[in-house]
N, C-alpha and C positions, 0 to 999 in steps of 0.2 A: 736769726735775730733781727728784729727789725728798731732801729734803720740799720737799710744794708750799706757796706761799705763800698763804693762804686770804684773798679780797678780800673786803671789805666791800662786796658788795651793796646794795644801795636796798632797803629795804623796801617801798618806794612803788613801788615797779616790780613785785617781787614780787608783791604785791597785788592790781595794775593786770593785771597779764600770768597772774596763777594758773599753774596747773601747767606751765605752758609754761618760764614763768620757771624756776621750782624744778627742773623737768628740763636746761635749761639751765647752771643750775649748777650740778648732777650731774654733767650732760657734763664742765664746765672741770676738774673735781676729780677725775675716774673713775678715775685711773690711782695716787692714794692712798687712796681710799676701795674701792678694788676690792681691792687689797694689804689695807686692815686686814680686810674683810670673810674674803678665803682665809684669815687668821690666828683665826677663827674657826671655819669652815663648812668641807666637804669635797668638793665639788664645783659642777659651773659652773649647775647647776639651783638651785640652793640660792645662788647668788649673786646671781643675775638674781633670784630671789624677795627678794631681801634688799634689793637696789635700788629693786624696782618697790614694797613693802610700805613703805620706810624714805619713799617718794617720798607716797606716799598719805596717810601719817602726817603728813609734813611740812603736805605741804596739809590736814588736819582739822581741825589744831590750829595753824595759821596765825592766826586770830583771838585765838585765848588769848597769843601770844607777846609776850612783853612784853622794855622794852628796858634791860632792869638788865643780860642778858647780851648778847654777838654774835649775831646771827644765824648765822656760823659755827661757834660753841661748839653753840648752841642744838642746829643739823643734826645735829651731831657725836655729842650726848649721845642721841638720837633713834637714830642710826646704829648706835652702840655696843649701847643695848637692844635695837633689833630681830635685832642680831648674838648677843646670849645667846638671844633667845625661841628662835630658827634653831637655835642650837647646843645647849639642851636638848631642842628636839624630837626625843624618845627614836624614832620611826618614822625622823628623817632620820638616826640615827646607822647604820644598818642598812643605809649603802649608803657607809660609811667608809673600805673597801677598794677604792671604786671607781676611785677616780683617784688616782696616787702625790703623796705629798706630797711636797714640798725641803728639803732638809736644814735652813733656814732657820727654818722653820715649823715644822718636825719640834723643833726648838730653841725658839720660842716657846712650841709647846704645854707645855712643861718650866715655865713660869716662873710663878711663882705670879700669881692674877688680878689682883690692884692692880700688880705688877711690871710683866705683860703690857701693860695698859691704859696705865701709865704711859710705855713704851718705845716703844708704838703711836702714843700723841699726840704725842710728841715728835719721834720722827723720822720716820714715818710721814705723821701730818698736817700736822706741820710748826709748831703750834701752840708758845705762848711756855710754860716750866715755869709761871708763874702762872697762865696760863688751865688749864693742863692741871690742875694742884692746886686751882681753883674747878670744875673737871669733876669729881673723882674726891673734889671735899671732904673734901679733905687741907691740911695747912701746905705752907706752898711749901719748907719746910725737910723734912718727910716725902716730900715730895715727889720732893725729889734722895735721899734717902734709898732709894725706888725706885727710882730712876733705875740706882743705882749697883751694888745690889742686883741688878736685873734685867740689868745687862751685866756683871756679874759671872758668872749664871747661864749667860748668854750663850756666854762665855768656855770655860763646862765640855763643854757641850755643840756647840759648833763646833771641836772640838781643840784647845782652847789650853792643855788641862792641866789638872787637878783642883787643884792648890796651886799657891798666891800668894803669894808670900814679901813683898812692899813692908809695909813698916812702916804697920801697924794705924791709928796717931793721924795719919795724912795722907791715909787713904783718901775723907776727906769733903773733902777739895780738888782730888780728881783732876777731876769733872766741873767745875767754875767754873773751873779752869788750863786743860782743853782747851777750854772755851767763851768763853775770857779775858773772865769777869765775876768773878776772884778778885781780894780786895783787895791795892793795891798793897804793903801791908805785908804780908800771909800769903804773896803771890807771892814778893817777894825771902826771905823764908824759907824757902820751899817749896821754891824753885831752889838753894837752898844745900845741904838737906839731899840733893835728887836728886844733886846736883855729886858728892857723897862714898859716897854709897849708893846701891851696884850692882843691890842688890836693887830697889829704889824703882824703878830707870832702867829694867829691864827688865818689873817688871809691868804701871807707866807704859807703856810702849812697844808691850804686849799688851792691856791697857784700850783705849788708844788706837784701835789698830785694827779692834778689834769699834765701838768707838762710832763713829767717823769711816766707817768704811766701810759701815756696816749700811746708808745711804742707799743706797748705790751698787749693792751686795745686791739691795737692793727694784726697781731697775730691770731685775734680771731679768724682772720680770715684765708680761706684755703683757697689755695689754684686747682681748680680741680682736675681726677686725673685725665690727659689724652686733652688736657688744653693746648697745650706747647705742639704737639703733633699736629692738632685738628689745623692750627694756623702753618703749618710746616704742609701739612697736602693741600692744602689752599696756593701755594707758593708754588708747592712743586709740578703744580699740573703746569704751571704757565711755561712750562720749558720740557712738557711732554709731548708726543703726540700719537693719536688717535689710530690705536691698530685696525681697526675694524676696516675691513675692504668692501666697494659697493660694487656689486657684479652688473657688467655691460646689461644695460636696459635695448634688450631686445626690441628693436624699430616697427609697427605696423607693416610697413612698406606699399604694394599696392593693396594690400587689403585694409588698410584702413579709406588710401584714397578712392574707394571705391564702395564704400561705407559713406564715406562723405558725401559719393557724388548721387548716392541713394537719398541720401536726407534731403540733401537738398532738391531731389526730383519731384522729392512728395511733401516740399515744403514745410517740413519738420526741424528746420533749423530756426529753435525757439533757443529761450536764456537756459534753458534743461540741457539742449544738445549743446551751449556754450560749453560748460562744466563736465559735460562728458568729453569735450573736444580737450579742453586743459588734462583732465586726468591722465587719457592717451599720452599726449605729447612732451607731459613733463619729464623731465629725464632725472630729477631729483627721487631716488626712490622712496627716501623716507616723506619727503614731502607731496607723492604721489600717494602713498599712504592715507596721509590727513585728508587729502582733499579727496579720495576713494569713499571716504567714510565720512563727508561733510563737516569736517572739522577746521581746516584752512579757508581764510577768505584769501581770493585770489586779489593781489594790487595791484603789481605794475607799476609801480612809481617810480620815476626816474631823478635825478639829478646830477649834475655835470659841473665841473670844476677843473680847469687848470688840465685838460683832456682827459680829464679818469669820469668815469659815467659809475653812478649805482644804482642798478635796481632792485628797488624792495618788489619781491616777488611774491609773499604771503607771509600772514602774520595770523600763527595760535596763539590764543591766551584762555589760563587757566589761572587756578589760586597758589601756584607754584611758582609760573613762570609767563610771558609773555615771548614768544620764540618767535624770530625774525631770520625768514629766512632772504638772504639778499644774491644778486652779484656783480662784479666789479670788473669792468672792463677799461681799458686802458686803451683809446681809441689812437694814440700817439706812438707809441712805444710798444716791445711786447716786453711787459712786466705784468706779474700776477700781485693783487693786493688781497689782502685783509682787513676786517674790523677786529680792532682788540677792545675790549669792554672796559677795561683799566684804564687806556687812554684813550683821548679822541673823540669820547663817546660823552654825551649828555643827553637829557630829556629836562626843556627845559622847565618845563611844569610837575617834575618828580616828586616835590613836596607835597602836592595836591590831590595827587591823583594815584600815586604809586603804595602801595607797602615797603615798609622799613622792616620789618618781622623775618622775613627772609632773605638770601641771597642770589642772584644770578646764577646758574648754570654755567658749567665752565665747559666748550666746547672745542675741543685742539681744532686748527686748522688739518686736513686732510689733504696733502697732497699726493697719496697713492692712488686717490682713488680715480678708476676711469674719465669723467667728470671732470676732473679739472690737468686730466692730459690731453685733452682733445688741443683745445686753443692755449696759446703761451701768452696771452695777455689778456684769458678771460679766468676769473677765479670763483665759486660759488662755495657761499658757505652758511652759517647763520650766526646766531648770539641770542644770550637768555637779558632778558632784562627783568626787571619786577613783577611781581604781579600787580593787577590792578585792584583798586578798594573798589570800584563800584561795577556793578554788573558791562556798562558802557561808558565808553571815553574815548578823547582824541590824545593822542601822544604826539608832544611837538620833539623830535628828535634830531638832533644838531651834530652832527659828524664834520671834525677840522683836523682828524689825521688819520691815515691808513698805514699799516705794517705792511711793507716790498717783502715778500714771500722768497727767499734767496734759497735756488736749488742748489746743490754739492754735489756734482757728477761723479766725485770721489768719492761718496758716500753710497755703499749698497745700496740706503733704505732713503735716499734723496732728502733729509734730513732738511731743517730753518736750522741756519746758523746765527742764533740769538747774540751770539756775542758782535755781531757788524749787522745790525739789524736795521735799516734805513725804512726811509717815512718819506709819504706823496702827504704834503699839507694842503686843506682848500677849504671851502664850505659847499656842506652839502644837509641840505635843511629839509625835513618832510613831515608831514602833520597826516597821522595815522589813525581813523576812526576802526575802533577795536573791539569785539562783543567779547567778553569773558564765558567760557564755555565753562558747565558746572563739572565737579569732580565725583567721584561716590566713595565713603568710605565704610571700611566694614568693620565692625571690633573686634578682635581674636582673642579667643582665651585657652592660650596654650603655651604650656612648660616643659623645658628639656632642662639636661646637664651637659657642659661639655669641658670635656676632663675635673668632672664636679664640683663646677660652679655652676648656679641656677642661671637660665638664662628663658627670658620670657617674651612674647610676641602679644604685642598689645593692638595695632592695628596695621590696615592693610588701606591704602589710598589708591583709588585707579583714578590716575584727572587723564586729559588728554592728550597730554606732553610725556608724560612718563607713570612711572608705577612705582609708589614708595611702599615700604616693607616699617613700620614701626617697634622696634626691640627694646630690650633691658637687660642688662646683666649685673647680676649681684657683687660689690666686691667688700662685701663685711673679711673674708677668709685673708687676714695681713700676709700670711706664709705662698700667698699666692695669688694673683690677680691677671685678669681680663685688660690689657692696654687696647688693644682693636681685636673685633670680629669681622670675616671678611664673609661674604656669600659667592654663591659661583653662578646657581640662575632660582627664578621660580619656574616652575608648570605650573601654570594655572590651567585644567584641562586638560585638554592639548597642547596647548600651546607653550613652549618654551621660550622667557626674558630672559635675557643675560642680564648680570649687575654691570652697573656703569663703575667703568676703571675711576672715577672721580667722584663715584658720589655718596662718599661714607660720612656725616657728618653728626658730630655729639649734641646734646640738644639740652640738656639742663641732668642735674642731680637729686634724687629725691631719696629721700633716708642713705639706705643702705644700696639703691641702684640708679645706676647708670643709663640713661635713657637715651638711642640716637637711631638716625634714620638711613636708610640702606634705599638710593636708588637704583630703578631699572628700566628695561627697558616699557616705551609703550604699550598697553594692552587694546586691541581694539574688537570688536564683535558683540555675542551674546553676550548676558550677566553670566560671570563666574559660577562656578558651584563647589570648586576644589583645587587648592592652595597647596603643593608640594615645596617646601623649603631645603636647597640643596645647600650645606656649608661648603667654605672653598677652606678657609684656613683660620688659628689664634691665631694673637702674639700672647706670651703669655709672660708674666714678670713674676720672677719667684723670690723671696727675700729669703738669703743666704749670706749672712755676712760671719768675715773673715779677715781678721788682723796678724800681719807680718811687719815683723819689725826691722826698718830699715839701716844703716851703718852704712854711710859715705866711706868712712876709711878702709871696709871690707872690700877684698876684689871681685867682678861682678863680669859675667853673668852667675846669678842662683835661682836657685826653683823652688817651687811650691805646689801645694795641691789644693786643686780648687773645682767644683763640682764634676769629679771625676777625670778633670784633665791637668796636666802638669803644665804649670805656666813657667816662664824665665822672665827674672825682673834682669835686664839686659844690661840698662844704666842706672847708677843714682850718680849725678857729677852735681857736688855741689857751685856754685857760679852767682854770675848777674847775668841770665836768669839760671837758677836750679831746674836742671834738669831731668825728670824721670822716665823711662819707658820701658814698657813690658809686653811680651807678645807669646801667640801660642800661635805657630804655621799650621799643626794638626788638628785637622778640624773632621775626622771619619768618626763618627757618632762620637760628633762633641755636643755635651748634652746644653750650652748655649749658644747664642751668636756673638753679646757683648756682655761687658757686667760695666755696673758704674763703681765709681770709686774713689776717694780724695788722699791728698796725701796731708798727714798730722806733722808740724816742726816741734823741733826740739823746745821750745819756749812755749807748745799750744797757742801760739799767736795765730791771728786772720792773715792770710795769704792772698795777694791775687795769683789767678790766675792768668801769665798773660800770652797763652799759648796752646793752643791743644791742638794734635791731628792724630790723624789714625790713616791705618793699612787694613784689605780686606777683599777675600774673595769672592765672589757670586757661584752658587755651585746648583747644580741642579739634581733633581732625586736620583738619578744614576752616578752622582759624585764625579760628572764632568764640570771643570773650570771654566770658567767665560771671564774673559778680559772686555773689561766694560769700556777702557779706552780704546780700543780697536773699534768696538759696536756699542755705541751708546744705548741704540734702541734695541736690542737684541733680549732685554728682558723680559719682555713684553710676550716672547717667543719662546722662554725655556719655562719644560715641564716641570712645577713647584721649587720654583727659586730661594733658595736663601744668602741672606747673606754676611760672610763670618768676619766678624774684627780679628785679622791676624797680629797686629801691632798698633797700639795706643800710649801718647807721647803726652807729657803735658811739660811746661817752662812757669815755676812758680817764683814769685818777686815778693820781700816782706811789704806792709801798709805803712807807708808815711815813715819807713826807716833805709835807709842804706847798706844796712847787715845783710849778709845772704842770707837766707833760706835753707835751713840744716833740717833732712827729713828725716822721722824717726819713727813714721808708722806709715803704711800702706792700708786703710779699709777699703775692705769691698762692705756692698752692704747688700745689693741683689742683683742678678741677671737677667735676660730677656732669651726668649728662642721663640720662633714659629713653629706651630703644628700642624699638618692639612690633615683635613679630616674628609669623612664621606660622611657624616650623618647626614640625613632628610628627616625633616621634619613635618607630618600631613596635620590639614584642620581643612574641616568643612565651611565653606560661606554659605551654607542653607538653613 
């Protein structure tokens, strides 16, 4: 029901749990916070950015927050900025016409910014007129001032007429009468004059109905599914890293210097032998790759700061990405750095020159790989920046912080310990002329089922950076749905792409399918002729719901049955906070991993939530256990992982009362499990 009613969160929990928490309470909120966001921005890339950016923020400046205001207000005020910074980005307005606005919105955008902002917290977030007037640092009497103002505007622009006849000197009582917080003496005045004036009764009647129902308005609109996730693997890669190993690039030795001493006997050392000399010598193998196949321009551009040197070594760009590969030496010290694209990083002419339609590539720093164990204070890596709008450009790039790359000898897998993660601060500035290379795409028309649901391939991208895979999957079937599809490689030919561990991303909704795009890796050589599609695994969500009725006074633990496995609801302790938890250890062909579920009180009152965790194994298809605290990165390594919620906790508090919390029903409503599969699926590009 919208407006949602925004809980008072723990801080202490927040704190304790970091981003997880903060994403968590994103989730509970997302379907008011997605609303104000549309009311701003103009499409679904631009929202999920406003998510994933307002989420980040949230966590940075976690430690400055202090508790004069809510924690609720706090998000809020956090949310709202990052919503103008989006909406003046002059590059994102450039793609305005892309998705139709609602007549709704289309009527917001009309309302002056304090009116807008004011009619957003109110009904939108659901927040009281005084916090909203300590948000926008207004009187709480300017405040309805807006309010009334802004549903007036309202008014014009959803058809209810340009002129308002109600008598002028009562217009500052219409919202406190339909909010009945008007005083009992201005009310029986108020009613008396409405009693006799026609005029009054009918614009009353028309006010009324934009404000009353504007809530009801806003539930047209849906979060769509695998949004909440898509901004959840955006989050998660920044604290993964990159299994793939680069095998020792085997040296020339004297046969190359003896190759060289040839060229140059016979005077053949032209700009051709230049580029064959770099290819040999680079020791980057992916980016020997591009530059093998005339794809990389070679740079060399240096710049030095504060003793740390970076070289930009070459730079691809395509209509995906602009890929920079660089490396960082530390001439003072032996410390390894990094570029993080989050921070530090600018382009200062990005509005101009860049696309806003897509996003950066996200590539984990790599420190297994041979390459950057040679030197202890040399580090190579790269970063995706935008692609560019026009075939050529120069990229003014401004780098003022680097990530200290901190090994853990304690660590099998020599792990970034993100949680003490230090930074070399300087400037480091370079102006980068850059030719966009073209892409080629093919169209695919071909359909499968998996575990029968329609699932469809619409196009195939090969650019020069990578290889995108275009898909659909239908999710009209409610008793059953598609939350992610994973892939494991293409053949195209011969040649086998793995999918990139980061690069599943959802891309818009059109009727009844779900359209999003699967990258992999680069393809380079002849034009294609045949397309082998390998699955790697669902998720799949089945709607199964299931009410048990709960009894505080009864002794507990007690069980139930629920999609073939017997669960134990462990605790119900009523309190400040009400506590419930229920868990199932056996997980040998359990046919889910988690199920969601709320708890009903005795009264059918709103609940906060102000607590939830969970317990849970990682098991792999031979039904061996992995302790993820022991080996963080250890996932990455077992054969088709799942992983099971053994125990799920929540701590529930009444809304705006002091009475506990008496629970009296337990729903579930659906589950979730993976499935790996082997399907392939072939199509001709001829």
């Amino acid at each position: 029901m919208i407006p949602a009613k925004i809980d008072s969160m723990s801080i202490t929990t927040i704190k304790e749990n970091g981003v997880e928490s903060i994403v968590d309470w994103f989730d509970q909120h997302k379907q008011s916070f997605y609303i104000l966001g549309w009311s701003y921005l103009r499409n679904q890339q631009q929202i999920e950015e406003l998510f994933y950016r307002s989420i980040i923020k949230v966590q940075k400046e976690l430690p400055r927050f202090n508790r004069e205001t809510s924690f609720e207000m706090w998000v809020t005020s956090i949310f709202i900025h990052t919503c103008r910074e989006l909406s003046d980005d002059r590059s994102l307005q450039v793609s305005e016409e892309g998705e139709p606005r609602q007549d709704l919105l289309k009527a917001l955008d009309q309302l002056k910014e304090y009116e807008k902002k004011a009619v957003l917290l109110t009904y939108v977030i659901g927040i009281s007129r005084e916090e909203a007037a300590q948000l926008l640092q207004v009187s709480v009497e300017k405040m309805k001032d807006l309010l009334f103002s802004g549903i007036q505007s309202l008014r014009k622009e959803m058809g209810y007429g340009t002129s308002f006849d109600g008598c002028k000197e009562y217009h500052k009582n219409y919202i406190d009468y339909l909010e009945r917080t008007l005083d009992r003496s201005k009310k029986i005045d108020f009613e008396k004059h409405i009693y006799h004036c026609q005029d009054c009764q009918e614009d009353l009647g028309n006010f009324q109905d934009v404000m009353l129902n504007l809530p009801e308005r806003m539930e047209d609109f849906h979060v769509p599914s695998g949004f909440t996730e898509n901004v959840k693997d955006r989050l998660a890669v920044k604290e993964k890293h990159e299994k793939q190993k680069t095998k020792k690039h085997k040296r020339m030795g004297y046969v190359f210097a003896s190759i060289i001493a040839l060229l140059i006997g016979i005077e053949v050392f032209t700009h051709s032998f230049t580029n064959l000399y770099y290819t040999w010598t680079e020791e980057d193998q992916q980016l020997q790759a591009f530059i093998q196949h005339g794809l990389g321009k070679r740079l060399n551009m240096e710049a030095e700061s504060n003793g740390v040197k970076i070289k930009l070594k070459s730079v691809i760009a395509d209509d995906v990405q602009t890929l920079v590969f660089y490396e960082i030496e530390d001439t003072v010290k032996e410390n390894q750095y990094m570029i993080d694209n989050d921070e530090g990083v600018s382009i200062e002419n990005e509005y101009e020159i860049m696309s806003h339609t897509t996003y950066p590539r996200y590539y984990p720093p790599d420190l297994k790989s041979d390459l950057n164990n040679i030197e202890k204070n040399v580090y190579q890596g790269k970063i995706s920046l935008r692609p560019l709008l026009n075939d050529k450009d120069t990229i003014k790039l401004k780098i003022t912080k680097l990530h200290k790359l901190i090994r853990d000898d304690s660590e099998q897998n020599n792990f970034i310990n993100y949680e003490n993660m230090e930074y070399e601060t300087g400037k480091w500035n370079f102006e980068i002329s850059v030719t966009k290379q073209p892409s080629i795409e093919y169209t695919l028309d071909e359909k499968t089922e998996i575990e029968g649901i329609p699932v469809r391939f619409d196009k195939l991208t090969i650019a020069p950076t990578t290889t995108i895979l275009h898909c659909a999957f239908n999710y009209e079937m409610p008793e059953k749905r598609i939350q992610n599809l994973n892939f494991d490689n293409l053949k195209v030919d011969d040649k086998i792409l793995k999918a990139d561990l980061y690069g599943n991303s959802f891309i818009t909704e059109n009727g009844n399918w779900i359209s999003f795009q699967t990258y992999f890796d680069p393809l380079f050589g002849e034009k294609p002729k045949e397309v082998n599609v390998q699955f790697e695994s669902v998720d799949l969500i089945y709607e199964d719901k299931k009410f048990i009725e709960l009894d505080a006074a009864q002794a507990y633990p007690q069980t139930f049955e629920y999609a073939g496995s017997t669960i134990s609801i462990d605790k119900v302790e009523v309190g400040q906070p009400t506590t419930v938890v229920i868990s199932n250890h056996e997980i040998k062909n359990r046919a889910y991993d988690r199920f969601e579920f709320h708890v009903v009180t005795e009264n059918e009152n709103e609940v906060n939530l102000v607590g939830m965790d969970s317990e849970g194994v990682l098991v792999d298809k031979n039904g061996i256990v992995y302790d993820m605290n022991k080996n963080p990165f250890v996932y990455e390594e077992i054969e088709q992982p799942r992983y099971f919620f053994t125990v799920q906790s929540m701590e529930l508090e009444n809304i705006n009362t002091e009475e506990k919390v008496i629970p009296k029903r337990l729903e579930i409503y659906e589950y979730s499990t993976t499935k790996y599969l082997d399907d392939v699926v072939k199509t001709s590009l001829e």
